[in-house]
N, C-alpha and C positions, 0 to 999 in steps of 0.2 A: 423622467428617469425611471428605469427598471433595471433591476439588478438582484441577483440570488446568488447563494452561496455559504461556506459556511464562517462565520464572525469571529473576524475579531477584534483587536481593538481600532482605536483610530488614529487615526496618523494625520501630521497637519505640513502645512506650509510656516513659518514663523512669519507674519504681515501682520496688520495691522487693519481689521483686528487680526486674530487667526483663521487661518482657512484648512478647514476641516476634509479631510476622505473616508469616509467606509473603508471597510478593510474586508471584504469577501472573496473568498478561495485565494487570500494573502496579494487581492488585486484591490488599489485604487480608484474609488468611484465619489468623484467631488458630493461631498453635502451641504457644504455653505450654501449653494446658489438655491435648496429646495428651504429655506428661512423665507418663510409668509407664505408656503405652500400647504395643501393638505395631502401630509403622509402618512402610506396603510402600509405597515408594518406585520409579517407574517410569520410565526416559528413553525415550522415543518411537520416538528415531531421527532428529529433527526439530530443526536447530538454526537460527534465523534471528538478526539484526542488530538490536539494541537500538537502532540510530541508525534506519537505511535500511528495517530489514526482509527484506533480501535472505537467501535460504538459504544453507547455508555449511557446507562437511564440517568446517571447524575453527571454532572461536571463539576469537581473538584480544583482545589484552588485554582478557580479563572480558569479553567480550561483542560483542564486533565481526565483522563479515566484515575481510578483509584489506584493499581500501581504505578503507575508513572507520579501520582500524588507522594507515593508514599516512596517510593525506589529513586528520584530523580535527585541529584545533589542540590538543583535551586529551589526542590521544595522543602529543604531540611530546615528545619528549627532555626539555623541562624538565619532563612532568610528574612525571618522579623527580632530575631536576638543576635543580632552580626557579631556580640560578644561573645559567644558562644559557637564559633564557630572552630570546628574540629575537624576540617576537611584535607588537611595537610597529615593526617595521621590513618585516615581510611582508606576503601579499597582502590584501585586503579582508579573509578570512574571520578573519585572525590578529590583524588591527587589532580589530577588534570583538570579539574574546573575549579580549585586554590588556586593552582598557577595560571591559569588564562583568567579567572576574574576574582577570587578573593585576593589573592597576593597583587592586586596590582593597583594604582589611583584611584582615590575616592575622596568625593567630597562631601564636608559638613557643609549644611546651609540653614536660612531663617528663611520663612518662605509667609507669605501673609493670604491665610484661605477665609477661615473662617475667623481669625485672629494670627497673631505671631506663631509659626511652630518650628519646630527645630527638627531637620530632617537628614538622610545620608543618600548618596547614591552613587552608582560607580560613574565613573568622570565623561568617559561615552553617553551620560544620558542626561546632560542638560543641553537646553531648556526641555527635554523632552518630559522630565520629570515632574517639573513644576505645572506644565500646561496641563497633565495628565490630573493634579491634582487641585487644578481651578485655581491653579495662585495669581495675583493679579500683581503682585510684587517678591523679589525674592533675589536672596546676594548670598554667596559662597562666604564662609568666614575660616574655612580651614579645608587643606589638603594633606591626604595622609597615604603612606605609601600599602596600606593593607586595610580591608574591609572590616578587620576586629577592631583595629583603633577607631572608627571612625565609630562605631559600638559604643564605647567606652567614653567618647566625646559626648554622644547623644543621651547617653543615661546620666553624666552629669549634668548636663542643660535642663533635662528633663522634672529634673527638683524641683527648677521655677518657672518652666512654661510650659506649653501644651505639647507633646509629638502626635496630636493627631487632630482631623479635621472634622465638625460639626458640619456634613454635605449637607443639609437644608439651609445653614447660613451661607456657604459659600454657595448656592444656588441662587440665594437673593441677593449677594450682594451686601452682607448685614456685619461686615467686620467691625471691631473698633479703629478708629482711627488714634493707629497707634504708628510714632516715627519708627521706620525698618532701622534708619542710622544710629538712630538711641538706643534701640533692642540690641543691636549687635555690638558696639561698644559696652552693655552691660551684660551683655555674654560671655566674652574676649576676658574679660575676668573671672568668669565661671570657669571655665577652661581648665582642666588641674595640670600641676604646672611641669608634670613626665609628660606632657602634651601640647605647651606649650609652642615648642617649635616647630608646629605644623599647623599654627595661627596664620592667615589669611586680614593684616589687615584694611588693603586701601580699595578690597574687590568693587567693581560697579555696581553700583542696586540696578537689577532690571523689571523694567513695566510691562507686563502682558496686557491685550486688552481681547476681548470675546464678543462672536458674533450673535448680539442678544438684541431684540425687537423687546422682548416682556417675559415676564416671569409670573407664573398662576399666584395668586395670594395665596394661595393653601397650595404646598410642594406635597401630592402622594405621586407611591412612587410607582412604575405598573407592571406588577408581575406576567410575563410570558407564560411560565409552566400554567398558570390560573387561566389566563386570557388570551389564548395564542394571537389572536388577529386583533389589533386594532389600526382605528384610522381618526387623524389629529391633525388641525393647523399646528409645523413646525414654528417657533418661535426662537428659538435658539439652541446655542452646545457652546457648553463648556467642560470644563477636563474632559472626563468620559460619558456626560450627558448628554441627552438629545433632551430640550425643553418644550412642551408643547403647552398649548394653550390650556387645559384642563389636568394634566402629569407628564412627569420626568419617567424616562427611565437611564440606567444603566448599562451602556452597551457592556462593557470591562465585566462583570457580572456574567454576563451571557454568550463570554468567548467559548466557540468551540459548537455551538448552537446553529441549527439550515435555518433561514432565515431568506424570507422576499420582501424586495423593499419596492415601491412603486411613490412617484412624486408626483403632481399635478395643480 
């Protein structure tokens, strides 16, 4: 396999386990099948703008030049405080992405990475959401008709468990073994109760599983900007990782980055 372009994230198949593609110049190039091969990985030098296009010495959240970081409605403040969002009150660009994606379904979920976490996303992106975040289990416990309530669900949960994920344990594999059905039954009462009827409670729990040969005993991770080229037996990927036998790295990190990938 040989392939160049510039990155972004990965995109899967839902199978079992999952089957993973490259995502260069917004084109599909299978990487599950290069798992037990040795791949040399190469950043260009060449970073441009997943929105605009424009070149850019840094890439900003996941992918941006810095106005597009700073001017784009999905990189405002609510898109990690979704309470907080005010996009129904701003200019033309902000109205129109309330009503196509804040004003519309969304779901709470528990999702089990690195432990139990409590997460939201718009209803368009599961399982894409979970895969992305290495969950190996994960059930919807609430749907809500606007992006802010589901905010305001998350920060209550957020008192007694985690909303975020420790990636060195969920790279090993190192969760607690904790029941998903018992966590969300004692969520379901966390719940406050103007929120209440956008409770969720008989959803399926569902099992992801990931295409993993081994994991390094010591997870470092390998910086690009420091190390442009390297070369590794692939051993696995999961969420947004590629696992190799010596370090991980971060593709999701390094969207918007030129980028040659060779497998053998």
């Amino acid at each position: 396999m040989q392939a160049q372009g510039q990155l972004r994230k990965m995109t899967y198949d839902v199978q079992t386990p999952i089957y993973y593609y490259l995502s260069l110049d917004e084109q599909p190039i299978a990487i599950s099948p290069c798992i037990g091969k040795n791949v040399t990985m190469k950043f260009d030098g060449k970073i441009t703008c997943i929105h605009c296009g424009r070149a850019t010495k840094k890439s900003y959240d996941q992918g941006y030049c810095f106005p597009c970081a700073r001017d784009l409605p999905e990189n405002a403040m609510c898109s990690v405080k979704p309470e907080t969002c005010q996009h129904e009150f701003g200019n033309e660009a902000d109205q129109e992405f309330f009503r196509t994606r804040c004003n519309s379904d969304h779901f709470v979920y528990l999702s089990q990475t690195s432990g139990v976490k409590v997460g939201i996303t718009h209803h368009k992106n599961i399982p894409d959401r979970w895969i992305d975040q290495g969950a190996f289990q994960a059930v919807i416990i609430a749907k809500v008709p606007q992006r802010r309530l589901s905010g305001e669900i998350e920060i209550a949960l957020a008192k007694t468990m985690s909303d975020k994920t420790d990636w060195r344990k969920m790279l090993k594999g190192e969760a607690e073994a904790i029941d998903l059905k018992t966590a969300r039954d004692k969520a379901l009462l966390e719940i406050p109760e103007g929120l209440q009827q956008y409770v969720l409670k008989n959803e399926e729990i569902k099992t992801l599983r990931y295409p993993i040969e081994s994991v390094p005993p010591k997870i470092t991770s390998h910086n690009l900007d420091k190390i442009p080229e390297f070369t590794a037996r692939l051993t696995g990927i999961k969420g947004q990782y590629l696992i190799f036998e010596d370090r991980v790295i971060n593709l999701r990190k390094y969207t918007g980055y030129h980028v040659r990938f060779s497998a053998e």
